[in-house]
N, C-alpha and C positions, 0 to 999 in steps of 0.2 A: 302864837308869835311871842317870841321873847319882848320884855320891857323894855326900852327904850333906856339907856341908859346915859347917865351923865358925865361931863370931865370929871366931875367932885367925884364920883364912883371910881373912873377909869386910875385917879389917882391915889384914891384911898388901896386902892388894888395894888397897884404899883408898890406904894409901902408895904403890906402885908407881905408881897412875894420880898422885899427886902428883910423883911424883921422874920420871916419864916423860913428862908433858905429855899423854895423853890414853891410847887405845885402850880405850878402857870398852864397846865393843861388845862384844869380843873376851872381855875378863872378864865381863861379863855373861853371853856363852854357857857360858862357861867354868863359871861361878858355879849355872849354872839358872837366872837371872833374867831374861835377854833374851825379849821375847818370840820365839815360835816367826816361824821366816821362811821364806819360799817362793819358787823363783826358776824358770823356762822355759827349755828350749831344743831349737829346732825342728832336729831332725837327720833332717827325711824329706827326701831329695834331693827336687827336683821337687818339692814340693809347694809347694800354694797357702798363701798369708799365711792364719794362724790366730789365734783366741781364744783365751786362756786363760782356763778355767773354774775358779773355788773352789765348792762346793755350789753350784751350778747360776747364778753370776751372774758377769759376763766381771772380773777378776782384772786381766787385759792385754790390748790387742789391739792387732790389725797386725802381728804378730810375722811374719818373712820369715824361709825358710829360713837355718841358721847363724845366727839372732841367739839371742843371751842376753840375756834384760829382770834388770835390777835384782832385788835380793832385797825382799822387801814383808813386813810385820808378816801374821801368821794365826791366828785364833782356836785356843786348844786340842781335844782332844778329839776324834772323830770326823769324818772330811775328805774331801770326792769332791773327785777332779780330774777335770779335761777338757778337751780342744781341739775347736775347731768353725771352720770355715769363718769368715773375719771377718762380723761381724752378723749371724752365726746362734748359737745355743744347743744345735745338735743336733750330737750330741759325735760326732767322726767317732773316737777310741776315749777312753776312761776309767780311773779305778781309785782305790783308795780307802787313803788312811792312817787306821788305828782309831785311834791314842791318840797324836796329835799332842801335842808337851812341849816348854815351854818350854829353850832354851838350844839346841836343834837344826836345822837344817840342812835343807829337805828339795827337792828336784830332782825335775820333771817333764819328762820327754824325750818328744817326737811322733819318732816312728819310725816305716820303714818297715816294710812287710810284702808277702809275697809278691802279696796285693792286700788295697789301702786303707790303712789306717795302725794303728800296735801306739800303745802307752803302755809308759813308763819310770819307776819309780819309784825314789828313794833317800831315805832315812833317815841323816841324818849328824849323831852324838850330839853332835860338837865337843866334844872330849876332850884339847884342846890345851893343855898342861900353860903357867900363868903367865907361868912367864919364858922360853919355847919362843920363838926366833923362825923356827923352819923353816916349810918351807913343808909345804901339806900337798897330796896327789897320790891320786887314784883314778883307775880305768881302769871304762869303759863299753862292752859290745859292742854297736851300733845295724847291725852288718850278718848281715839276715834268712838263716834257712835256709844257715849257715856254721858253719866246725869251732871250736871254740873257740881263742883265740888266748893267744899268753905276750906280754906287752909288755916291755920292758926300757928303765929308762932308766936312763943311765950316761953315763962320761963318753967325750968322744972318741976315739974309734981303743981302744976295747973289745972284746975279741973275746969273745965271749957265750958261746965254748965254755968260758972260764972261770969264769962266772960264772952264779947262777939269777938265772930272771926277776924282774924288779921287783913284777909282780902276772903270778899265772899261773893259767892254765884258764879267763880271761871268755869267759863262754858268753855267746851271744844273750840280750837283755833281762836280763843280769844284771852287778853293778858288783863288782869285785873292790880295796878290800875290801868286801865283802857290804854292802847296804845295812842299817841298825843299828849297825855297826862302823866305829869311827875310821879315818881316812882313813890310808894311808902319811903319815913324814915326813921328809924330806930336805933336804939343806943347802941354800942355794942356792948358785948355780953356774952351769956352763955343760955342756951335756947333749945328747943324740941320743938320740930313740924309735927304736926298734928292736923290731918285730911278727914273728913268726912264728905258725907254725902251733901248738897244746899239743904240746909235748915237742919239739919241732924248733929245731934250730938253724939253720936256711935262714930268709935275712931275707926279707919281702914285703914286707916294708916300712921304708925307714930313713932319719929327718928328716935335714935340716942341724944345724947344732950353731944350740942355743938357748939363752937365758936363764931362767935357774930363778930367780927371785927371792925372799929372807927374805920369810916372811911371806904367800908368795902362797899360792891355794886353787883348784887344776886339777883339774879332771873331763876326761879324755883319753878323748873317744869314737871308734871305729871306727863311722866310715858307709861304705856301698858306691858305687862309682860307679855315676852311673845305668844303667838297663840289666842289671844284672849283679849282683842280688840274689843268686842262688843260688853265688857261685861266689866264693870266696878263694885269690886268687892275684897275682904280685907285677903292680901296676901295676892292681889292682881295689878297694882300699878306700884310703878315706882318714883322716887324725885330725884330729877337731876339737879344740880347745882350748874348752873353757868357763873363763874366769875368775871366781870368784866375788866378788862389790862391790855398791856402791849403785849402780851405773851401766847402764843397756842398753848394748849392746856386741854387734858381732859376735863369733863365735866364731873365735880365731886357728885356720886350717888352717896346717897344718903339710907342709912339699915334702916328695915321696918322693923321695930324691936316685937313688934305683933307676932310674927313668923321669922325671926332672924336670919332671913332674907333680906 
């Protein structure tokens, strides 16, 4: 549950969005008063264009592997999600958030599974402090029946045996930080993902150097290449980039410079 917040805050706000020229979503979420938002994205390899479902009526459709749809206004309180076959309603998997609340964040991922498709959920309080302009970063694991991994993001020519992981131990269908809990936040910058196995320092996987941008809002999921559910190892999973905005968007894959793949 967000802070309770004061007039002194509400108006310190008010100023800021005057002296800054806008970003009143931002303080909105910040504040608790944005309503609640909900945004999709399909990380089952291979899989066919899907629906998105809110209580039982399509949300979004057409969504293609790798796309991210737009963030969309959602009713509070009690919330099914679902994906289904385009123009159908028969939810190929589901799951439900109990006490959707305004000012939060929340992310449904279609995932693989060893057969048919899982469901992803997160819960993101949006806990970004006012005059914050980092960026904020969570890690997602969408690759089925695999060890848990440490991700690391840092800057170029790092060597990880100095350093801990950025977020470490995402297990399959779960986001590190935990869904409920504010996301990492880092400067922005110029940065290399870097995946290992939990506790290892041996890379499977490691981007080109990228742009971390102020301000920006990444969900960094591991999907598997097709074929090779059960198996993490270097040159078997990939990262997606979810960006979160008003905009549908594919999601930026990211090269293994391991296997430039």
């Amino acid at each position: 549950m967000k802070t309770i917040r004061t007039l002194a805050v509400l108006a310190s706000a008010a100023a800021l969005l005057t002296a800054c020229g806008g970003g009143g979503n931002d303080v909105g979420k910040e504040l608790g008063l944005q309503n609640p938002e909900i945004h999709f994205v399909h990380a089952l390899p291979g899989g066919a264009n899907v629906d998105f479902l809110v209580n039982g009526s399509a949300l979004q459709t057409n969504i293609a592997y790798k796309q991210v749809t737009n963030f969309a206004n959602i009713n509070t309180g009690n919330t099914t999600v679902a994906y289904a076959n385009t123009g159908t309603t028969t939810a190929i998997a589901s799951g439900n958030f109990p006490d959707v609340a305004k000012g939060h964040e929340y992310t449904v991922l279609a995932l693989p599974a060893l057969t048919g498709g899982d469901i992803g959920l997160i819960d993101d309080p949006f806990d970004k402090g006012l005059l914050s302009n980092s960026a904020r970063v969570r890690a997602f694991n969408a690759t089925a029946n695999a060890q848990n991994l440490d991700i690391y993001i840092v800057a170029p020519n790092t060597d990880i045996n100095t350093v801990s992981p950025t977020m470490a131990g995402v297990a399959f269908k779960n986001a590190v930080p935990a869904s409920g809990q504010d996301s990492n936040y880092l400067n922005g910058g110029t940065y290399v993902a870097i995946v290992t196995t939990a506790g290892s320092k041996t890379p499977i996987f490691q981007s080109a150097s990228f742009n971390l941008a102020n301000n920006a809002d990444w969900l960094i999921t591991s999907v598997p290449i097709a074929g090779t559910l059960s198996q993490l190892a270097v040159g078997q999973i990939h990262l997606l980039v979810a960006q979160g905005g008003n905009t549908s968007q594919p999601a930026q894959e990211l090269t293994n410079s391991l296997t430039g793949q």
